[in-house]
MARDREN-99296 format. One record per residue (C-alpha): residue in three letters; z, x, y negated; residue number from 1. Coordinates in nm, 3 decimals. Each point is the difference from the previous one (the first is absolute). Layout:
BEGIN
<rec 'Ala' <Z X Y> NUM>,
...
***
This chain:
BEGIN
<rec 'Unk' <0.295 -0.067 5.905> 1>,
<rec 'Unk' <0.217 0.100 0.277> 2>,
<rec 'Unk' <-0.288 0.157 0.262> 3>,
<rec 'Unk' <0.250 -0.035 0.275> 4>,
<rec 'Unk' <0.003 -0.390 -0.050> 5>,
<rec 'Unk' <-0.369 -0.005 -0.072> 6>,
<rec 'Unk' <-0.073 0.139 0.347> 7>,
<rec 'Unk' <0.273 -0.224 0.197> 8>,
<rec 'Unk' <-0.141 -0.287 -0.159> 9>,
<rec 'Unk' <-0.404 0.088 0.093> 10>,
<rec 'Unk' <0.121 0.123 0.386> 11>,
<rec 'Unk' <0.206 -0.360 0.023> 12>,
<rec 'Unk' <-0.279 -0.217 -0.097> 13>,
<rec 'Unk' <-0.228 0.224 0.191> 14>,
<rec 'Unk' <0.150 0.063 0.312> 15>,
<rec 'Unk' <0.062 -0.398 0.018> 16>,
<rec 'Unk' <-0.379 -0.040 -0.038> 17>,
<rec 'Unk' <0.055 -0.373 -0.139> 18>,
<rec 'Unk' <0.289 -0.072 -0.289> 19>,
<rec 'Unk' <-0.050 -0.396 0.000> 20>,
<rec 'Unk' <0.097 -0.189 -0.309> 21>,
<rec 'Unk' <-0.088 -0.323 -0.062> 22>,
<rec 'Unk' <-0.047 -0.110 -0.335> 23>,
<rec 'Unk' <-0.011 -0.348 -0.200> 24>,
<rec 'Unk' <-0.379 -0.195 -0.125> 25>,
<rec 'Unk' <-0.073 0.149 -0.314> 26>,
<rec 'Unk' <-0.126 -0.343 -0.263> 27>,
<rec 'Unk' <-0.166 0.121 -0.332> 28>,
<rec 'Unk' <0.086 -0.342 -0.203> 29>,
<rec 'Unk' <-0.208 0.005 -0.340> 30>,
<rec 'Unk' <0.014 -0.310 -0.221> 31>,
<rec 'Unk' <0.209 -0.135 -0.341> 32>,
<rec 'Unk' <0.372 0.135 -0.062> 33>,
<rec 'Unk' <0.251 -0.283 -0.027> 34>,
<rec 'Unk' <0.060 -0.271 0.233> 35>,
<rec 'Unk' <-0.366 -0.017 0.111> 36>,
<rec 'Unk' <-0.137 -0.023 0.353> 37>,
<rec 'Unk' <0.084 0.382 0.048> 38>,
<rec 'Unk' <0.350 -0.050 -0.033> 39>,
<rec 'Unk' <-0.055 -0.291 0.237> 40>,
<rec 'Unk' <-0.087 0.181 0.294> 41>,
<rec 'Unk' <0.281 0.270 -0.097> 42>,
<rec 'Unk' <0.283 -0.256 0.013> 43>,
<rec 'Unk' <-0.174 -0.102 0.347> 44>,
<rec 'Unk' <-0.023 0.324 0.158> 45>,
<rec 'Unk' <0.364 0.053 -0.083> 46>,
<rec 'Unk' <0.132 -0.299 0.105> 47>,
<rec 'Unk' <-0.146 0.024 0.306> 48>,
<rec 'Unk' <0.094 0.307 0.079> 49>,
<rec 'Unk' <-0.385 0.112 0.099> 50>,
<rec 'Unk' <-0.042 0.357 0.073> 51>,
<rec 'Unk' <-0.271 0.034 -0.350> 52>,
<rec 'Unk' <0.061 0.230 -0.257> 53>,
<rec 'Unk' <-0.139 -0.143 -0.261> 54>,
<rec 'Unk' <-0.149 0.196 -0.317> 55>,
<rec 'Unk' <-0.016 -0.072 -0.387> 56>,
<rec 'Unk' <-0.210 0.262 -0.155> 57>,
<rec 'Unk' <0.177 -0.080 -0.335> 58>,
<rec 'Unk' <0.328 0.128 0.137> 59>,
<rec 'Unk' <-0.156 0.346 0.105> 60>,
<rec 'Unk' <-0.209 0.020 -0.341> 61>,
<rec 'Unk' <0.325 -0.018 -0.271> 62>,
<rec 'Unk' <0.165 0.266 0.289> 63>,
<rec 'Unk' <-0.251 0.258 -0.059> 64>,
<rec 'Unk' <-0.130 -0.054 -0.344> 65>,
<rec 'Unk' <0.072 0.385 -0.058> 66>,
<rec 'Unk' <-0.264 0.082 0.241> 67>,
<rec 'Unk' <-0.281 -0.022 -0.220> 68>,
<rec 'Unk' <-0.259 0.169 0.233> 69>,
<rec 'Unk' <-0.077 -0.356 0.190> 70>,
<rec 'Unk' <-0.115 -0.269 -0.167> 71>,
<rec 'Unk' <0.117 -0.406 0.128> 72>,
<rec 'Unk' <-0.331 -0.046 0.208> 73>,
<rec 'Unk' <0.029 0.340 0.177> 74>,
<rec 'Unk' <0.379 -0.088 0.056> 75>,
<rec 'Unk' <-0.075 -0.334 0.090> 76>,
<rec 'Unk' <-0.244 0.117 0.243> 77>,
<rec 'Unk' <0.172 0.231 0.210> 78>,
<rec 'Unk' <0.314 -0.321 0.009> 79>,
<rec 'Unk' <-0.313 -0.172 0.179> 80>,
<rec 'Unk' <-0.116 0.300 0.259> 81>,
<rec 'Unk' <0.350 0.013 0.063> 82>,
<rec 'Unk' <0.072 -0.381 0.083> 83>,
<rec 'Unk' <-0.103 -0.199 0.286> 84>,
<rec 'Unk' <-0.132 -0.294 -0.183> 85>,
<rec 'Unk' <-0.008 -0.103 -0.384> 86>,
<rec 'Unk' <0.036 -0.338 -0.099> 87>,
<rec 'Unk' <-0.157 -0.084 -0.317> 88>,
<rec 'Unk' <0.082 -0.288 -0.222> 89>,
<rec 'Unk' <-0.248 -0.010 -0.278> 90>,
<rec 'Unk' <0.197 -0.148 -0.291> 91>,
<rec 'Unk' <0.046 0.198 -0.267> 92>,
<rec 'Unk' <-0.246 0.285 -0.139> 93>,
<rec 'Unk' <0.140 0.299 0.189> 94>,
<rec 'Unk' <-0.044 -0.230 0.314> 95>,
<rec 'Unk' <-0.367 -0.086 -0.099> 96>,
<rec 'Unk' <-0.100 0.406 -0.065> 97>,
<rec 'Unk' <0.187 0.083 0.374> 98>,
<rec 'Unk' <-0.264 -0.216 0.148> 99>,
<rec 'Unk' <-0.269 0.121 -0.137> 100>,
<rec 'Unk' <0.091 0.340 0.071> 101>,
<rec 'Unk' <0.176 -0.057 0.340> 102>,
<rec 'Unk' <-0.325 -0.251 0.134> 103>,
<rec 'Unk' <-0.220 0.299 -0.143> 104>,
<rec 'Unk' <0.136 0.279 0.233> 105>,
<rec 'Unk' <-0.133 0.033 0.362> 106>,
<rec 'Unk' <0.321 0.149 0.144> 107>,
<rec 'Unk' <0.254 -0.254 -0.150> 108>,
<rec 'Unk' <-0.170 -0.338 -0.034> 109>,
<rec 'Unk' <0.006 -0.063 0.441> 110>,
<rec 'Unk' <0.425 0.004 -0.153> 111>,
<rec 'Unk' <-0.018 -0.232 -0.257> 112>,
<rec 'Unk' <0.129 -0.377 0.057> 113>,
<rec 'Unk' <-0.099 -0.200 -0.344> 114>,
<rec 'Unk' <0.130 -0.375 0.024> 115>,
<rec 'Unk' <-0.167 -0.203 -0.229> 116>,
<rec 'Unk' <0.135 -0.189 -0.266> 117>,
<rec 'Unk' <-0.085 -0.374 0.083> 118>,
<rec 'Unk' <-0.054 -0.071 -0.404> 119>,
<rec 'Unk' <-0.281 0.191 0.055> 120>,
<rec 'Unk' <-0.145 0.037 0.296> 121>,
<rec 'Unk' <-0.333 -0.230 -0.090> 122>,
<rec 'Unk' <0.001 0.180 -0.364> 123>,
<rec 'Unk' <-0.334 0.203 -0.029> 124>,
<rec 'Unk' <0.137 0.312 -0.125> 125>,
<rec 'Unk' <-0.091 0.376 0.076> 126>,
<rec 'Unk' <0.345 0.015 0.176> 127>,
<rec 'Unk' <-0.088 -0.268 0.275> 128>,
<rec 'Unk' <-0.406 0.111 0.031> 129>,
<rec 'Unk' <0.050 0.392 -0.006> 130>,
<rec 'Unk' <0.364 0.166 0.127> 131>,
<rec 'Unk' <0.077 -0.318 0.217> 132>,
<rec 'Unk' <-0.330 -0.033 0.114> 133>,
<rec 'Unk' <-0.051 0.339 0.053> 134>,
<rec 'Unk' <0.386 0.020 0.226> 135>,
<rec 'Unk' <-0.095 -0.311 0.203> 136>,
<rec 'Unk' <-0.288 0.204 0.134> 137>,
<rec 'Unk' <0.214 0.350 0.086> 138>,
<rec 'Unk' <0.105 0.063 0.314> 139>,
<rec 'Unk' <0.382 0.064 0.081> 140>,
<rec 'Unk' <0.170 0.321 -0.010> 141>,
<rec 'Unk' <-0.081 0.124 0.356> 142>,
<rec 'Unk' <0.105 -0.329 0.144> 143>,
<rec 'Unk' <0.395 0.058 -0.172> 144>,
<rec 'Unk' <0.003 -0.382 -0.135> 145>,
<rec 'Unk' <-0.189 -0.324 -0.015> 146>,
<rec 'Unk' <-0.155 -0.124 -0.276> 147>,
<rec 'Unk' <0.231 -0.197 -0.133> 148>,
<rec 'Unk' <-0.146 -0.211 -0.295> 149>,
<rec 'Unk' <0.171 -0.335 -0.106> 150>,
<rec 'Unk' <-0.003 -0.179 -0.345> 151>,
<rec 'Unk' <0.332 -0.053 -0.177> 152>,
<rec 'Unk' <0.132 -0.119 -0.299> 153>,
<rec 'Unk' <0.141 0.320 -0.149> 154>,
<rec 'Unk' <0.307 -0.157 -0.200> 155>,
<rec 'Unk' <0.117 -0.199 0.346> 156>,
<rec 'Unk' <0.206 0.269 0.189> 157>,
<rec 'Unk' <-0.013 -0.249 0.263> 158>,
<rec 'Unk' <-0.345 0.006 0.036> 159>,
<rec 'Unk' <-0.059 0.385 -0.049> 160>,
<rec 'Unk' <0.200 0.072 0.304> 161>,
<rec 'Unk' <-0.190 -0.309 0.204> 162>,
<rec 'Unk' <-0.294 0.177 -0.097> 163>,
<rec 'Unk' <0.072 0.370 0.111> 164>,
<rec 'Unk' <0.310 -0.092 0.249> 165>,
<rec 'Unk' <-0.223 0.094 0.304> 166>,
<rec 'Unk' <-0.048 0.361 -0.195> 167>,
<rec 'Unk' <0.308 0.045 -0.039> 168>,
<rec 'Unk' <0.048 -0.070 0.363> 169>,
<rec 'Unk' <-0.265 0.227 0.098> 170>,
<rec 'Unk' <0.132 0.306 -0.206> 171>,
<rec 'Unk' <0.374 -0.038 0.164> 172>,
<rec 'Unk' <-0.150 -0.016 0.365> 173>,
<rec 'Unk' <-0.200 0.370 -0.062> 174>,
<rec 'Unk' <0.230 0.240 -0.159> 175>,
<rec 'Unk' <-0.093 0.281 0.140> 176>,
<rec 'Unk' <0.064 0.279 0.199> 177>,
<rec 'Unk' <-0.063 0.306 -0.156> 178>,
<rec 'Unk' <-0.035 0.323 0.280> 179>,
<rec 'Unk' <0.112 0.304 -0.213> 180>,
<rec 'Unk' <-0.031 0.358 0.196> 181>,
<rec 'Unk' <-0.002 0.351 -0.079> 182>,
<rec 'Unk' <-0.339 0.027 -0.174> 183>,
<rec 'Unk' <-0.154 -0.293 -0.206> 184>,
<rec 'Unk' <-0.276 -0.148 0.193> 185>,
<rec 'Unk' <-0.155 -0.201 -0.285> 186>,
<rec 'Unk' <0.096 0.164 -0.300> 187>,
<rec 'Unk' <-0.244 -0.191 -0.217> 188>,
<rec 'Unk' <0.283 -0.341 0.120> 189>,
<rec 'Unk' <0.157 -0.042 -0.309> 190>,
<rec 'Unk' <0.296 -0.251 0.169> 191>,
<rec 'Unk' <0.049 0.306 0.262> 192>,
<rec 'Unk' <0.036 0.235 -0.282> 193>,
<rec 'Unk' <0.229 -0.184 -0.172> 194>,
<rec 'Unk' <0.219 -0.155 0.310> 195>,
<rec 'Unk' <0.037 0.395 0.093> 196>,
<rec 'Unk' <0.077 0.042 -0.361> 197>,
<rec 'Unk' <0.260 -0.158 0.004> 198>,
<rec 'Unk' <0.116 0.137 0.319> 199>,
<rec 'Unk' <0.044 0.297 -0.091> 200>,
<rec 'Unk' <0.190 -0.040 -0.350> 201>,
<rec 'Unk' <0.237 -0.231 0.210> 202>,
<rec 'Unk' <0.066 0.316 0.264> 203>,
<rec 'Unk' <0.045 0.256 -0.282> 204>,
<rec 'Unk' <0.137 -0.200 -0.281> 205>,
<rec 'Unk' <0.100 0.115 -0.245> 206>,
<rec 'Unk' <-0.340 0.142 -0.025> 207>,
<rec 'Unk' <-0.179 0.179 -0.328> 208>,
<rec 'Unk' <-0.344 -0.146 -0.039> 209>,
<rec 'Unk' <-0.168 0.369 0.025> 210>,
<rec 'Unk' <0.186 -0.002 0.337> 211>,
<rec 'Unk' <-0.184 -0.323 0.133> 212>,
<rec 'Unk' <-0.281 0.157 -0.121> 213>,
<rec 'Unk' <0.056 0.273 0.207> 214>,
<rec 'Unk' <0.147 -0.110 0.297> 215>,
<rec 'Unk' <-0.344 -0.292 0.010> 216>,
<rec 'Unk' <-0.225 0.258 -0.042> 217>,
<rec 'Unk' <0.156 0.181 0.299> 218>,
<rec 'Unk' <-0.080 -0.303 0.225> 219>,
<rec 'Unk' <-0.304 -0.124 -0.129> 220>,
<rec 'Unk' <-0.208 0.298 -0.106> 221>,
<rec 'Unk' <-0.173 -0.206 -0.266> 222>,
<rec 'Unk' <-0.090 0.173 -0.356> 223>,
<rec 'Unk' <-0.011 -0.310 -0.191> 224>,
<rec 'Unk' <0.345 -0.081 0.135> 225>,
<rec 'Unk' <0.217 0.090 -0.344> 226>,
<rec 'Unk' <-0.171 -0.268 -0.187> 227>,
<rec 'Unk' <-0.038 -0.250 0.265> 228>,
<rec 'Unk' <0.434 0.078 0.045> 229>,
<rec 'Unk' <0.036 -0.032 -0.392> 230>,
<rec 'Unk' <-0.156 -0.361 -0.017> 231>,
<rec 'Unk' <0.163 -0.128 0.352> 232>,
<rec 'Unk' <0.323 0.115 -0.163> 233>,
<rec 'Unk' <-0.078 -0.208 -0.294> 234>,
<rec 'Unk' <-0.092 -0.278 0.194> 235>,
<rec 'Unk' <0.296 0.008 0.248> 236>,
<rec 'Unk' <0.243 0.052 -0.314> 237>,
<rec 'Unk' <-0.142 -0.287 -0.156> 238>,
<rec 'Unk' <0.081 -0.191 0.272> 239>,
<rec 'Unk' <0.303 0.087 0.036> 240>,
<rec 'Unk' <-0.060 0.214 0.289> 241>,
<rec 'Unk' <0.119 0.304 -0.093> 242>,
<rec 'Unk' <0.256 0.134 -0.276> 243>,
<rec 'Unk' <-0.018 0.291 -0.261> 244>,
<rec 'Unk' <0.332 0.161 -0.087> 245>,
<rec 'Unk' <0.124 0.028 -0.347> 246>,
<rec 'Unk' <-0.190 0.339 -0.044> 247>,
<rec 'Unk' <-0.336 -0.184 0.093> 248>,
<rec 'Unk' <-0.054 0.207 0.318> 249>,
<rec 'Unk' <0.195 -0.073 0.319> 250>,
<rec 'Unk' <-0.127 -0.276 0.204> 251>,
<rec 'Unk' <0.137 -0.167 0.195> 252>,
<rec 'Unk' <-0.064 -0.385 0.215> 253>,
<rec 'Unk' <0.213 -0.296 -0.149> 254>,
<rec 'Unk' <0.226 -0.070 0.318> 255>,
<rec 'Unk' <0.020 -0.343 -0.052> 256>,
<rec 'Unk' <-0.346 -0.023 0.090> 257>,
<rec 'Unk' <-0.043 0.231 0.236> 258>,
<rec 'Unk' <0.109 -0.224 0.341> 259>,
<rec 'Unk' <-0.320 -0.237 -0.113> 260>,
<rec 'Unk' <-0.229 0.254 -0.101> 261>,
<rec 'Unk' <0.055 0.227 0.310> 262>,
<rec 'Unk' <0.054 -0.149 0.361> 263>,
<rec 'Unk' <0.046 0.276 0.254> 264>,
<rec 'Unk' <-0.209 -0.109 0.313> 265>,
<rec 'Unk' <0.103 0.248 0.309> 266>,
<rec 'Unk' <0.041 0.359 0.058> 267>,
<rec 'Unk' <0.013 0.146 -0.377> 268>,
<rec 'Unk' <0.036 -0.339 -0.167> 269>,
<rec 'Unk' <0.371 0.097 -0.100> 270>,
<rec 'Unk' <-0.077 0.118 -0.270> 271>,
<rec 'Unk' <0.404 0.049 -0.073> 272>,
<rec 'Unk' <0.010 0.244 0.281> 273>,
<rec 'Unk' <-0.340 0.207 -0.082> 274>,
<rec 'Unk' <0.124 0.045 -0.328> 275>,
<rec 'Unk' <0.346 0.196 0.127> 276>,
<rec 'Unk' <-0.210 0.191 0.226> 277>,
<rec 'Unk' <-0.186 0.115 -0.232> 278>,
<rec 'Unk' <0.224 0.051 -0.282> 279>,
<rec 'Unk' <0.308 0.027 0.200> 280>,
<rec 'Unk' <0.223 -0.219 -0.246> 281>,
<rec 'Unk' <0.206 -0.267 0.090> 282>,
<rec 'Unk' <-0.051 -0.349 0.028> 283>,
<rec 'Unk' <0.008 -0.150 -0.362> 284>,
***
């Protein structure tokens, strides 16, 4: 790591007090694969154009099955502290074991949006009387979305996106804002971590992952922050985020992305022209 670059980059982002980047809803969808009510709501958020990035945890699981120190839940869980809301479509077995485990955890349930199936939504089944019980009673995340709970008929696309159109709605209208400065103020934010994640692979790209490592640690100051890198790298690869060379180790951010995953706001916002001050290259 160049330490000349390093300490342009902290004095930019420092001296500027506020780098503001403002970055798309984050939707956790869980339910069956194939043309199912997930894919539904996919097809919807694209044709409509709605600032949602939405997330299939199957997609980051076969990109990482080398990693074998996480297991699915554990994976699956951080996809959810990440996100802004899951929606949950309990139709397959997978589905049914992500709502038991999502409804079961304090932090996460307030996120979780579970539509129920209209086949059986009188059926007097542990599904209906204990994980949607149990979510109709949480409180929202902090406010960050209604609770949005329709019935549907989950093989009627039609009728899926009736049911969770006003979500939909609702996630588009609040992508957020995201205040990144010279020190992390929150460093437990797991979305802050990763938005300056990515950040800083796109100003230094091509950029070794013991390099990220390095040049995170040097803003953030937090001990755990190798392993937290190493699984938001996973993550953001698997989403197709972020790119590995052919040797496995430079990283870099998929440009054809990049204009709807990062939305300069102001001051800093370029993020084209912080990068060649800090690296001094030009323009690509």
């Amino acid at each position: 790591m160049n330490s000349q670059r390093l300490a342009v980059f902290l004095s930019k982002v420092q001296g500027h007090g506020q780098f503001r980047i403002r970055f798309p809803s984050m939707l956790f969808l869980c339910g069956k694969n194939g043309r199912t009510a997930r894919s539904a709501v996919i097809n919807h958020i694209t044709s409509e154009n709605l600032n949602i990035l939405p997330i299939i945890a199957d997609d980051i699981w076969n990109s990482r099955l080398a990693h074998l120190h996480i297991n699915a839940l554990e994976m699956e869980t951080t996809i959810a502290r990440l996100s802004d809301c899951l929606l949950l479509f309990a139709e397959s077995p997978g589905s049914w074991a992500e709502l038991g485990a999502f409804s079961a955890i304090q932090s996460l349930s307030g996120k979780v949006v579970a539509p129920s199936d209209i086949k059986y939504i009188l059926d007097e089944s542990f599904i209906n009387s204990g994980p949607m019980l149990w979510l109709s009673s949480t409180s929202t995340n902090g406010g960050l979305h209604p609770r949005f709970s329709r019935e549907a008929d989950f093989t009627d696309c039609s009728c899926v996106i009736d049911a969770v159109e006003d979500l939909l709605g609702h996630l588009d209208s609040i992508s957020r804002e995201h205040i990144i400065s010279g020190e992390f103020n929150n460093p437990d934010d797991i979305k802050f971590l990763f938005v300056g994640m990515i950040i800083v692979i796109y100003i230094f790209a091509p950029l070794p992952l013991k390099d990220l490592h390095f040049v995170m640690k040097s803003w953030n100051n937090d001990v755990a922050i190798k392993r937290k890198l190493s699984d938001l790298v996973d993550l953001a690869k698997g989403m197709g985020i972020v790119n590995l060379g052919p040797d496995d180790k430079n990283l870099t951010v998929n440009d054809s992305i990049l204009g709807t995953l990062l939305q300069g706001v102001g001051g800093f916002g370029d993020l084209e022209e912080l990068r060649l001050s800090v690296t001094g290259a030009s323009a690509r």
